[in-house]
C-alpha positions in Angstrom: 36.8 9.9 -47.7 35.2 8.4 -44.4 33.6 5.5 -44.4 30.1 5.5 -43.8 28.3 3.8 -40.9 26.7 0.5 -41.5 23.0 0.7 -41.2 21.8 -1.8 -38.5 20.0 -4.6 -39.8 16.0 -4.7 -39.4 14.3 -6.6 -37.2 12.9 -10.1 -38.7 10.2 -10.9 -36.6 8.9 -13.7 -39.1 12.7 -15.9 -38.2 12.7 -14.9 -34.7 9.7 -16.5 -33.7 9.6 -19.2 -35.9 13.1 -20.2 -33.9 11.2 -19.7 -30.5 9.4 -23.0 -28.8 6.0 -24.4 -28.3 6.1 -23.6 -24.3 4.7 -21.5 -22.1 6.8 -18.5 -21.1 6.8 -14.4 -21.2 8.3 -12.7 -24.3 10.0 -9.0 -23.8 10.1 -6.3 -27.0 13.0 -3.7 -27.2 13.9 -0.7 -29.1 17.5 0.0 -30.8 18.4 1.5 -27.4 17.5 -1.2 -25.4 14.2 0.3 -24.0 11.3 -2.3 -23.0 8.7 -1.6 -25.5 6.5 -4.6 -24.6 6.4 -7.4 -22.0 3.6 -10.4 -23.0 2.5 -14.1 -21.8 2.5 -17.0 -23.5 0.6 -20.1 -24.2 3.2 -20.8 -27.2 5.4 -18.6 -27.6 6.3 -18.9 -31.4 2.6 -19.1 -32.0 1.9 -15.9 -29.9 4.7 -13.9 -30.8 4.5 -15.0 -34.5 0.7 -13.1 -34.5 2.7 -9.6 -34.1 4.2 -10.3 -38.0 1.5 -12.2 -39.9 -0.6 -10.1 -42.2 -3.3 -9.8 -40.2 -4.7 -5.7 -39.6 -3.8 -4.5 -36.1 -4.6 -1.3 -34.2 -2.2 1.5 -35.0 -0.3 1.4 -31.5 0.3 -2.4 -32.3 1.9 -1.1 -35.7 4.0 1.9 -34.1 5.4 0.0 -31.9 6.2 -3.6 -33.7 8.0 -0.4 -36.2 10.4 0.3 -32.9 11.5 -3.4 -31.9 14.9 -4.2 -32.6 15.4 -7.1 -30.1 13.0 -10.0 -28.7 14.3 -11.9 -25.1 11.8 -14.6 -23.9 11.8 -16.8 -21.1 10.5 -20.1 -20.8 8.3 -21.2 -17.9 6.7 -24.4 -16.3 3.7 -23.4 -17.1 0.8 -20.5 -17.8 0.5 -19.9 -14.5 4.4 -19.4 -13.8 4.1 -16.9 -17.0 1.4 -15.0 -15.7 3.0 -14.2 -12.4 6.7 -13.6 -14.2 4.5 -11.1 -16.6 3.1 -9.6 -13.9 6.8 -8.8 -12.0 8.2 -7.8 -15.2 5.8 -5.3 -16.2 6.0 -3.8 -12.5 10.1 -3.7 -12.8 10.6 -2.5 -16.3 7.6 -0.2 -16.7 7.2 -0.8 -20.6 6.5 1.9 -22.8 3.4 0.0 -24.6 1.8 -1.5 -21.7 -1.2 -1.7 -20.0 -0.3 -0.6 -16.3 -2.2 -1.2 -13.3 -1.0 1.9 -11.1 -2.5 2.0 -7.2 -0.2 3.1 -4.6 -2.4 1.8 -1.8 -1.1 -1.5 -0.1 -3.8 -3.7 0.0 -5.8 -4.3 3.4 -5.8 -8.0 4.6 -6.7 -9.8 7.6 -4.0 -11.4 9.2 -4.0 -14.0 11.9 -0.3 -14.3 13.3 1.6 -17.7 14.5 2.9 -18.3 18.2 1.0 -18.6 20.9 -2.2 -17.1 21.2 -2.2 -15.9 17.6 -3.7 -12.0 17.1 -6.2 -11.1 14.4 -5.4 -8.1 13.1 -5.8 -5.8 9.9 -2.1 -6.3 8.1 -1.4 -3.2 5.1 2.1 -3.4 3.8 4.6 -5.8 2.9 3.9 -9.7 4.2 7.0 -9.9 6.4 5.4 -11.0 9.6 4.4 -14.8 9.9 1.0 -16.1 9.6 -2.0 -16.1 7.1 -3.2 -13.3 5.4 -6.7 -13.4 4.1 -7.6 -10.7 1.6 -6.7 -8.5 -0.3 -9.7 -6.7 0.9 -11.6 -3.7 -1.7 -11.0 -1.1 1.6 -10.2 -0.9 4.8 -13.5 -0.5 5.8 -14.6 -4.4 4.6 -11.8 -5.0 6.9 -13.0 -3.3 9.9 -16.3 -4.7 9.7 -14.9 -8.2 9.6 -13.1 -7.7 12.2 -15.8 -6.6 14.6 -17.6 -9.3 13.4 -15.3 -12.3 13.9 -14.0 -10.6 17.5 -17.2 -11.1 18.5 -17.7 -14.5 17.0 -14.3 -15.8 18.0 -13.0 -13.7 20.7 -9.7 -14.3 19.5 -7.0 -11.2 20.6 -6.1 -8.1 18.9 -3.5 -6.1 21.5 0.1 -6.0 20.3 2.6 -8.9 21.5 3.9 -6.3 24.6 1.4 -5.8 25.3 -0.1 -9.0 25.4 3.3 -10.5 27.3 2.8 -7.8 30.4 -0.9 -8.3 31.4 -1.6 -8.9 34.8 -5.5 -8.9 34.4 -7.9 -8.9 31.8 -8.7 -5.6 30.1 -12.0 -4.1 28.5 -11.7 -6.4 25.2 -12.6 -9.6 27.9 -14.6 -7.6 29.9 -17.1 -6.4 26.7 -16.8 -10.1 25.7 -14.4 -9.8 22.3 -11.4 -11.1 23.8 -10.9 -14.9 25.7 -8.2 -13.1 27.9 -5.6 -15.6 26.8 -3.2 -13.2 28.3 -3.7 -14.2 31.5 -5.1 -18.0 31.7 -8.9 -17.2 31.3 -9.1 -20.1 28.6 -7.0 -22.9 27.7 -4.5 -22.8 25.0 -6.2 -26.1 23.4 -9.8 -24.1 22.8 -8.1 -20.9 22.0 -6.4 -22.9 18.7 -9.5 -24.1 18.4 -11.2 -20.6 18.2 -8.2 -19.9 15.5 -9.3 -22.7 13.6 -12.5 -21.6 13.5 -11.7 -18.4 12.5 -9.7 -19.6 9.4 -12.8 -21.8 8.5 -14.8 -18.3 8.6 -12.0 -16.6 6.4 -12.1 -19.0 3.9 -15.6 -19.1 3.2 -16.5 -22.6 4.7 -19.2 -21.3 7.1 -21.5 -24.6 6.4 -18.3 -26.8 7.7 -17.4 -24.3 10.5 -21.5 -24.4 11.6 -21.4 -28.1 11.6 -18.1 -28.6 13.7 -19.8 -26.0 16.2 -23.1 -28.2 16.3 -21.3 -30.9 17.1 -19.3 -29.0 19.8 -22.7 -27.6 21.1 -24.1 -30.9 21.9 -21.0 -32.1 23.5 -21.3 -29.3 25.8 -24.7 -29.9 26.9 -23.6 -33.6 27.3 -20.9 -33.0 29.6 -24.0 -30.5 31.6 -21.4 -27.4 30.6 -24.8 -25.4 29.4 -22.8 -22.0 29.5 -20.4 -22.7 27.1 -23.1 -25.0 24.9 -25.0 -21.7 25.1 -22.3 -19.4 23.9 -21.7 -22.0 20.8 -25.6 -22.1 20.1 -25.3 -17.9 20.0 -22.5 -18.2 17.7 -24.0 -20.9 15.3 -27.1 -18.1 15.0 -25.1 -15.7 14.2 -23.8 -17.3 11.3 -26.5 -18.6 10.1 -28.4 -14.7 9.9 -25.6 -13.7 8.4 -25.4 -16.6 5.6 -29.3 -16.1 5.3 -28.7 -12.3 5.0 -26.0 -12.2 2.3 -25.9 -14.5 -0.4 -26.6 -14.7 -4.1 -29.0 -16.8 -6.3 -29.6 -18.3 -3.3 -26.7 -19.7 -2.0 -23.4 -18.3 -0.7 -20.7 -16.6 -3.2 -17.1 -16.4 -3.3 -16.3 -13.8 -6.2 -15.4 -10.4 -8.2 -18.0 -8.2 -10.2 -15.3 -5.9 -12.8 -16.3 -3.6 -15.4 -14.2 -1.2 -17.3 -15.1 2.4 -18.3 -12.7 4.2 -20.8 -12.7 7.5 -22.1 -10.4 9.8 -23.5 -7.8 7.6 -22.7 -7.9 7.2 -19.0 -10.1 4.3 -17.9 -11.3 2.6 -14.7 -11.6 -0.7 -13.7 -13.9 -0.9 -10.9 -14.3 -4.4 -8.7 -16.9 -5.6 -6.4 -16.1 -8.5 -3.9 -18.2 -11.0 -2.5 -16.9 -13.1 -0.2 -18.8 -16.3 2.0 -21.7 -14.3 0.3 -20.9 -11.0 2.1 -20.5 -7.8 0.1 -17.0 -6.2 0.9 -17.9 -3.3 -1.2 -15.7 -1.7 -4.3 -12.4 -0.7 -4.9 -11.9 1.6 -7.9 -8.5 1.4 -10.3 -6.9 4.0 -12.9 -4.6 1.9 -15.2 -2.3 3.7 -17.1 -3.4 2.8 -20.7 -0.1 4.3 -22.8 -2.6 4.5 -25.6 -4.5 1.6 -25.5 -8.0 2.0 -26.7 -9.8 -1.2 -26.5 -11.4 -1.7 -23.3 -11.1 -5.6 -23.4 -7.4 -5.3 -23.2 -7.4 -2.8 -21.0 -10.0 -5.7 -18.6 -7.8 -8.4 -19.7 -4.7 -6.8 -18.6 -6.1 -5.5 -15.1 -7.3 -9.4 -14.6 -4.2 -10.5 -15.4 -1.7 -8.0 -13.7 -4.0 -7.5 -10.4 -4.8 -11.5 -9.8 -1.3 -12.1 -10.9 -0.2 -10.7 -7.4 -3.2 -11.7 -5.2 -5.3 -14.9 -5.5 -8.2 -15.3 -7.1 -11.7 -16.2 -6.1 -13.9 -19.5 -7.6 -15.9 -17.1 -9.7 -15.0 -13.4 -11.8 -17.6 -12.0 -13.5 -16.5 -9.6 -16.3 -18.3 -6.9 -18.1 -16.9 -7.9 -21.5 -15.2 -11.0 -22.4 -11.1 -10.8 -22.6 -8.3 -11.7 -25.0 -7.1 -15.3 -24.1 -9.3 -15.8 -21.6 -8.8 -19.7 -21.4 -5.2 -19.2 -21.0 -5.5 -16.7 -18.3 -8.4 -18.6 -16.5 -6.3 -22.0 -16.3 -3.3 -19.7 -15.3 -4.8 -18.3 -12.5 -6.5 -21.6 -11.3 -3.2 -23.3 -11.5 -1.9 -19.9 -9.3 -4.7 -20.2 -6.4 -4.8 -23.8 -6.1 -8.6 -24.4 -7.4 -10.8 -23.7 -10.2 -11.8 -20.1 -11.6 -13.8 -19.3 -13.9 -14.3 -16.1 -16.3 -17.7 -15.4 -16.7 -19.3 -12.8 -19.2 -22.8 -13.9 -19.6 -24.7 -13.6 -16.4 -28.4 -13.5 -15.5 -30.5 -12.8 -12.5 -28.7 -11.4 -9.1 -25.0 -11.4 -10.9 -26.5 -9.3 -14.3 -27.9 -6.6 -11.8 -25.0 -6.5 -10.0 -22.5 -6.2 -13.0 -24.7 -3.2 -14.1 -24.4 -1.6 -10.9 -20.6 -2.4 -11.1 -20.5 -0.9 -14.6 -22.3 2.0 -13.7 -20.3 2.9 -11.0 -16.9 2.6 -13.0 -18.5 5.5 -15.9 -19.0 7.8 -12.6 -15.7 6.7 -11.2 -13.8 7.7 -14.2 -15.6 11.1 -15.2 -15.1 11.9 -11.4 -11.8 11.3 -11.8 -11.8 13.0 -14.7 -13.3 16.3 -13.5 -10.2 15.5 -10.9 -7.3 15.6 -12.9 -8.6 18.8 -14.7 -8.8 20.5 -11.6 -5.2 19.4 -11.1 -4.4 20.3 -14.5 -5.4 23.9 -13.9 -3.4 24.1 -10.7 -0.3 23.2 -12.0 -0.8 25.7 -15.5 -1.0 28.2 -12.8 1.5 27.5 -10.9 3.8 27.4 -14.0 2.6 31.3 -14.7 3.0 32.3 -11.2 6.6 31.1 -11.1 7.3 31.8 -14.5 8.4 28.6 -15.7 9.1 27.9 -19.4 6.9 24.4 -19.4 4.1 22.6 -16.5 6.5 21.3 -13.6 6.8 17.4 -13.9 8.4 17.1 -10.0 7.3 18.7 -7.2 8.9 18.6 -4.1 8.1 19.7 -0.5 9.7 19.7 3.1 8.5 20.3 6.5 10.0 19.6 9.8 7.9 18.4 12.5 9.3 18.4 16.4 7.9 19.0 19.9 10.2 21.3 22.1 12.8 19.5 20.0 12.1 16.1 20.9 12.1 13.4 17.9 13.1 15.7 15.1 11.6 14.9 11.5 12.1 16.3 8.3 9.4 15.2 5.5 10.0 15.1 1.6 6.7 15.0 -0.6 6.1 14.2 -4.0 3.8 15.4 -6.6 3.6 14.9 -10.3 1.0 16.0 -12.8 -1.7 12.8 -11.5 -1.1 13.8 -7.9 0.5 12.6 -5.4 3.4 10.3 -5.9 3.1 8.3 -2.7 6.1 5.7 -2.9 8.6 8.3 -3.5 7.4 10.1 -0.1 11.0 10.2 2.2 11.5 10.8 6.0 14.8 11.8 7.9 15.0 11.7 11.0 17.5 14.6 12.1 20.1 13.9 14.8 23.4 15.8 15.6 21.4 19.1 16.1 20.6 21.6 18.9 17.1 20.6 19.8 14.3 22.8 18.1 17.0 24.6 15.2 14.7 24.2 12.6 17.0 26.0 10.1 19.8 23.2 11.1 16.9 20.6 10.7 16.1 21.6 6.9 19.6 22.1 6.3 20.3 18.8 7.3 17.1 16.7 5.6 18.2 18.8 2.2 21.4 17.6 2.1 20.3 14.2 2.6 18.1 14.5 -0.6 20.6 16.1 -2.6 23.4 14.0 -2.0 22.7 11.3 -4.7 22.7 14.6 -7.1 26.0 16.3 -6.1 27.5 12.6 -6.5 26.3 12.1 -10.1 24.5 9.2 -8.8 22.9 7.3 -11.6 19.3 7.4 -10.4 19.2 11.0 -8.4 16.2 12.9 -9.6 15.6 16.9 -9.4 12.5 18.6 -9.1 10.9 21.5 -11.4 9.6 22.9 -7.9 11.1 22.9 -4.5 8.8 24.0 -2.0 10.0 25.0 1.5 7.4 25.1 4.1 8.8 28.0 6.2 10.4 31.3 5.6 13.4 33.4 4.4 15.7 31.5 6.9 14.0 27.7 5.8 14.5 29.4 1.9 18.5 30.5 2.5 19.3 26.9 4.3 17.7 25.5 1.0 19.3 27.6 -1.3 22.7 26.8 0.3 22.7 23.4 -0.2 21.8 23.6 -3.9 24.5 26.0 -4.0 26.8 23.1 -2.6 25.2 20.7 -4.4 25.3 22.6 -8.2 22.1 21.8 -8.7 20.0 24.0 -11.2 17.0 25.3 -12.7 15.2 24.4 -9.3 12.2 26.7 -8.5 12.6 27.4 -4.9 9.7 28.4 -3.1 9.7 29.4 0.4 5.7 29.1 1.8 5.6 31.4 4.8 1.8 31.3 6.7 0.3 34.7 7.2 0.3 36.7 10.7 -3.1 35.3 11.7 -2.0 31.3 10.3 -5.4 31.1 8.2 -5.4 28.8 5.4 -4.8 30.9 2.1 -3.4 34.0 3.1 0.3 32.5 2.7 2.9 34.1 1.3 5.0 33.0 -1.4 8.7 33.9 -1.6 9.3 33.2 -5.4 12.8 32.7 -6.9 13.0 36.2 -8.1 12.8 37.4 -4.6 9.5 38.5 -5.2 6.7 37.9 -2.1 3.7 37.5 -3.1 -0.1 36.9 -2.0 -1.9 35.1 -4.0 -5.3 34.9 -2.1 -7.4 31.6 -1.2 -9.1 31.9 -4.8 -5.7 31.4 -6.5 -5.5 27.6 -8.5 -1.7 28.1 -7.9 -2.0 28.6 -4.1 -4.7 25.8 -3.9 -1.9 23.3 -5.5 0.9 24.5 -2.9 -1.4 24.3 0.0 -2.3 20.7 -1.1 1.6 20.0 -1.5 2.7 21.9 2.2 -0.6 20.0 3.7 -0.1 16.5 2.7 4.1 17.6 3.4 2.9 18.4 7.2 1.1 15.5 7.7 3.9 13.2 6.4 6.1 15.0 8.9 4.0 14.9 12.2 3.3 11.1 11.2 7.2 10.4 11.0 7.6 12.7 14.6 4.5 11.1 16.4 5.9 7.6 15.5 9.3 8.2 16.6 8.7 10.0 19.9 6.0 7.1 20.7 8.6 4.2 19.7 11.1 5.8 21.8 8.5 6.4 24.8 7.1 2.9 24.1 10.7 1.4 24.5 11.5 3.6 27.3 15.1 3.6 26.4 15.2 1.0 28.7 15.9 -1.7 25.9 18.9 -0.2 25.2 20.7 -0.8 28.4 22.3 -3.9 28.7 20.9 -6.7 31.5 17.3 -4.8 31.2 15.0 -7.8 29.4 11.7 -7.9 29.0 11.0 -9.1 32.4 13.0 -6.7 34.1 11.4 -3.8 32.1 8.1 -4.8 32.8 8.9 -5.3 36.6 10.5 -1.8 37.2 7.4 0.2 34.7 4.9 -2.0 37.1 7.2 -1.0 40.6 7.4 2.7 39.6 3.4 2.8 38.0 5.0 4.0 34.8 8.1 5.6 33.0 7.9 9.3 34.5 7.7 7.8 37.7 10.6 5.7 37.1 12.1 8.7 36.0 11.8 10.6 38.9 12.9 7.8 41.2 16.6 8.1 42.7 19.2 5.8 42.4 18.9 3.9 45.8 14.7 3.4 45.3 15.5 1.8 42.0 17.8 -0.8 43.1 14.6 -1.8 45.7 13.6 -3.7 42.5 14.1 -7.2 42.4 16.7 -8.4 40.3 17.9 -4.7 40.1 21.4 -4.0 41.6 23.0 -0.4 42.6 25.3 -0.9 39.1 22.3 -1.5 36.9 20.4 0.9 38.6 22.9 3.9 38.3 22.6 2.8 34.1 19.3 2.9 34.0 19.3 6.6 36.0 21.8 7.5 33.7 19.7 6.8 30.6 16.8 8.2 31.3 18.5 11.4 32.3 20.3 11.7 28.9 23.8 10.7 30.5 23.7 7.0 29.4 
């Protein structure tokens, strides 16, 4: 008789966290099959991870999921603040079945002022590789814009890309319209421009009293030295800022702070935030958590304040709509994070309670907007599924378009759509080489392999979609087809999306995997979702093409020939009054260049004739 197999002991959450210590740190939950059911912070651990098993009532998620933990890992940190920020990484990493997730797939807009010489202020989106300060995150790129064009005017500091910057020979419009000092070419000294950059991190930072004062004081040293222009310039700038502190602040004095409030319903919610910063209103920014059941709205707030300040710092002052679970700890966490105090505030009169209504408000008609938005998403996709014929809704869909002109800078685009939308960080470009310029079926061919690769190797993390959208017709379908063929890849809708003999928008024609073609007219849900998918597919691609034939125009191909610097380049673009007259130029004129002899000039013909 075979033995039976030994039942694996149950979880004792009682020993486990009465053998944990009295430090800060971030505690992780797992199922029997090693799953992350939970990632938490920490004042104490043993005291907050003991208040999971203690008699006390808790909501029924709380109970199904302390039923599925079969393993605890923590991790002790320096401090609350250290364990906010580990939390924060952890939950982004694992994904956790049980937690509160802040989902945007945005990148943040910021305001970045570069090092070097003659920094650039700039709007920055994406990751923070390039050196300098970044002020933000800003609610939308808009609040961006508008400081911008405020502070070039204020500062004149320079906005024109560093090649830019590097070639100039005279001033252009920004000088001449006066929101550029024309470092570029010597029209003020590098001592006042940093001074200008100073002044512009003073603004930034919300010291506009201490920025108005040092310009004062500048002002009158001016008009002692008799230099009236520039004292006058100062004085204009001093007014400025002072309409604009007497224009926007709050209670009378200037602010530096977030309005959030939380709407929930149904089990979607919204967290919607309003910044204030110096006193000026950068307007709202509205965010769709993923709850995974959570019903309380003051987790759901607490976790959003915790997750989203986690990764960008915090102002002096957040006003909430509700008050938060361990609001102390996270409070003197995220001071400790941002280097000064912040305070959580609930109850609020005067200016900030009108505001927090307004902010409230706004988040109910964000979320039923949203809402009325993912039903109308919902519908597409049940029709699609009945068009196609599938046996369940399509979790994956994929799309692919190939964007070129005459051939040049070939680009293939892969989009992603899943049932909230569209599934930006999984968006893919290839860029297509090795081809005869303009075969589009050699293009697809080539882009689809690329994608399915990962699959045909049994790669760990390869994906297949439900629906596999090809934006073309029966040749586009057959190139895709083959490669799923070569690939063993199955139970892939393909759909080939061929546009109708006049090109208008919903008389497309569908080649379904049965072979069928079909026409499913502008009013069709179904077709609505695919022209969505092929649309945002197309604009992907031309993107990808437009940036790759401009890089490659930009460079010239003339930084890929050895002895041909930046001062060479710039000497021969200036000689020849551009790139297609370089081009057209023979051998002999091109060595006329200085510092250009017959050897380098027969490379540099050579290139730029596709010979190189």
């Amino acid at each position: 008789m075979a033995k039976s197999k030994p039942e694996q002991p149950s979880f004792d959450g009682h020993a486990e966290a009465a053998r944990l210590p009295l430090a800060p740190g971030v505690y992780r939950m797992f199922d029997a099959d090693g799953g992350v059911l939970y990632v938490g912070k920490a004042r104490a651990l043993r005291n907050r991870v003991g208040s999971y098993f203690n008699a006390t009532p808790k909501p029924t998620r709380i109970m199904l999921m302390l039923a599925q933990v079969a393993r605890l890992e923590v991790t002790v940190t320096r401090s609350e603040a250290d364990a906010l920020v580990l939390e924060n990484e952890l939950i982004k990493s694992l994904q956790p079945r049980y937690n509160v997730m802040l989902r945007d797939d945005k990148s943040y807009p910021y305001v970045l002022i570069t090092r070097g010489n003659a920094p650039r202020l700039v709007l920055h989106r994406g990751p923070q590789s390039l050196p300098g300060r970044y002020f933000g995150p800003y609610p939308n790129v808009t609040a961006v814009r508008e400081t911008l064009n405020l502070m070039h005017k204020l500062f004149r500091l320079r906005n024109c890309e560093d090649s830019v910057f590097r070639n100039r020979s005279r001033p252009c419009l920004q000088y001449q319209i006066g929101r550029c000092s024309a470092p570029c070419v010597g029209m003020i000294e590098p001592a006042a421009y940093a001074a200008s950059v100073r002044r512009a991190e003073l603004f930034l930072e919300g010291r506009s009293d201490e920025l108005s004062g040092e310009l004062t004081e500048a002002m009158q040293a001016a008009s002692d030295a008799l230099e009236f222009e520039k004292a006058a310039q100062l004085r204009d700038t001093i007014a400025s800022i002072r309409r604009l502190q007497s224009r926007q602040t709050m209670d009378g004095r200037s602010a530096d702070l977030d309005v959030l409030a939380v709407a929930l319903q149904g089990g979607a919610a919204c967290v919607l935030l309003l910044a204030f910063r110096d006193g000026r209103n950068l307007g709202t920014h509205a965010f769709f958590p993923k709850t995974n059941g959570e019903d309380s709205a003051e987790e759901v707030l607490g976790a959003f304040v915790s997750q989203y300040y986690g990764a960008h710092t915090a102002p002096g002052e957040i006003v909430l709509d509700r008050d938060i679970p361990e609001r102390e700890l996270i409070e003197q966490a995220l001071g400790e994070r941002a280097g000064h105090k912040v305070a959580l505030r609930t109850g609020v009169r005067g200016e900030r309670a009108a505001q927090l209504d307004m902010v409230r408000r706004n988040a109910a008609l964000a979320l039923a907007a949203e809402l009325t938005s993912s039903s109308a998403q919902q519908a597409r996709i049940e029709a699609l599924r009945d068009l196609l014929g599938l046996p369940e809704l399509p979790d994956r869909i994929e799309c692919f378009d190939i964007s070129h002109t005459m051939g040049e800078a070939t680009v293939a685009s892969c989009v992603v759509f899943d049932a909230q939308g569209p599934a930006r960080k999984q968006y893919r470009r290839y860029n297509i080489s090795g081809i005869q310029p303009g075969d589009d079926y050699a293009a697809m061919h080539q882009a689809l392999q690329r994608r399915f690769r990962p699959v045909a190797e049994a790669a760990a993390d390869a994906v297949v979609p439900d629906v596999l959208l090809i934006d073309g017709g029966a040749g586009q379908v057959a190139q895709a087809r083959a490669v799923l063929l070569e690939a063993s890849v199955d139970g892939v809708a393909l759909v080939g999306v061929a546009k109708g003999p006049e090109r208008k928008p919903g008389a497309e024609t569908l080649l379904l995997p049965d072979g069928r073609e079909v026409e499913p007219g502008p009013a069709s849900p179904a077709l609505q979702l695919v022209q969505q998918v092929r649309d945002e597919a197309h604009r992907f691609a031309i993107t990808g093409h437009r940036q790759r034939r401009m890089k490659a125009r930009v460079t010239s191909r003339l930084e890929d020939i050895p002895g041909i610097g930046p001062r060479r380049r710039a000497a021969l673009l200036k000689h020849f009054g551009g790139l297609p007259g370089l081009k057209a130029a023979a051998v002999d004129e091109i060595a006329r260049v200085e510092g250009v002899n017959t050897a380098l000039a027969q490379r540099i013909w050579e290139q730029l004739h596709g010979m190189g």
